[in-house]
C-alpha positions as CSV (number, residue, x, y, z in Angstrom):
1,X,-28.3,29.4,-23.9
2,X,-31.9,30.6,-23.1
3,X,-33.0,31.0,-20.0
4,X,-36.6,29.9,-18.8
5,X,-36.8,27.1,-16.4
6,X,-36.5,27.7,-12.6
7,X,-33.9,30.6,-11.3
8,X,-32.7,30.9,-14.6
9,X,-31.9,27.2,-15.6
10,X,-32.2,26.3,-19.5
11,X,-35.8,25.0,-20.6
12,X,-33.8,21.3,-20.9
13,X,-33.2,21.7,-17.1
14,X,-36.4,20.4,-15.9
15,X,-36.7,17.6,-18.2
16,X,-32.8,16.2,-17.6
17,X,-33.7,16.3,-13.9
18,X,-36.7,14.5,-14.3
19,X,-35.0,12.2,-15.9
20,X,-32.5,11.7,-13.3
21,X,-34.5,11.4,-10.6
22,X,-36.9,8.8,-12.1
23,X,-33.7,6.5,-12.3
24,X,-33.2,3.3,-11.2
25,X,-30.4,3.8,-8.1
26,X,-28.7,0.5,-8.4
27,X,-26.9,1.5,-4.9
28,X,-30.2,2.2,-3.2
29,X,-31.0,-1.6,-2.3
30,X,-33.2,-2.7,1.2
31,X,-31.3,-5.5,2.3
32,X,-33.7,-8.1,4.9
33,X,-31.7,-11.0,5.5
34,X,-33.8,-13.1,8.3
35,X,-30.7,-14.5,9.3
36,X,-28.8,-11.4,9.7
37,X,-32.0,-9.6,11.7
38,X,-31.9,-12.8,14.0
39,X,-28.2,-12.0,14.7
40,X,-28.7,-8.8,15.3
41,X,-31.1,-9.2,17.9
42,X,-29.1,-11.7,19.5
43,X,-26.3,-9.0,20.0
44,X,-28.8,-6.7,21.2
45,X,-30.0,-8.9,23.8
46,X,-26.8,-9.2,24.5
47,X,-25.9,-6.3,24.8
48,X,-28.6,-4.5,27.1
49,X,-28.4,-7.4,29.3
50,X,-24.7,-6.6,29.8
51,X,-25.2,-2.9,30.2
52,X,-27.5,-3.6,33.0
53,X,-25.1,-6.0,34.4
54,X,-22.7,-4.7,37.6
55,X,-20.5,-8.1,36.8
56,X,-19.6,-9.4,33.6
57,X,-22.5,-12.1,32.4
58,X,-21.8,-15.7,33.1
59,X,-21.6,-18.5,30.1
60,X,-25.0,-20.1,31.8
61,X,-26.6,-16.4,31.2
62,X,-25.5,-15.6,27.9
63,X,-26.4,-19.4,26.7
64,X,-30.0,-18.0,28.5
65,X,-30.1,-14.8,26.3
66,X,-29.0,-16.6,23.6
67,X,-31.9,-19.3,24.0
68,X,-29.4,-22.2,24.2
69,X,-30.2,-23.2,27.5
């Protein structure tokens, strides 16, 4: 095995992880779901407005937060 790619690497080394890189990662997906990002800011409404709660939020506020009332 020759050396001459980078810190001693064989000359293939460059090439291979070129390769590699320029693969498709089929794990590396962005997910948008509308649905999912609408839920999610529910909760977080949801959320801060109980954090800055002292008592625990009534069903008349959380239908509020929630725009059902």
């Amino acid at each position: 095995m020759r050396s001459g790619g980078p810190c001693g690497y064989p000359e293939w080394y460059d090439d291979t992880r070129e390769e590699a890189l320029s693969m498709h990662d089929q794990f590396d997906v962005t997910l948008e779901d509308a649905d999912l990002l609408g839920e999610v800011e529910l909760t977080t409404n949801l959320i801060i407005a109980a954090s800055e709660s002292d008592e625990h939020l009534s069903t008349a506020q959380i239908d509020r937060i929630l725009g059902l009332a």
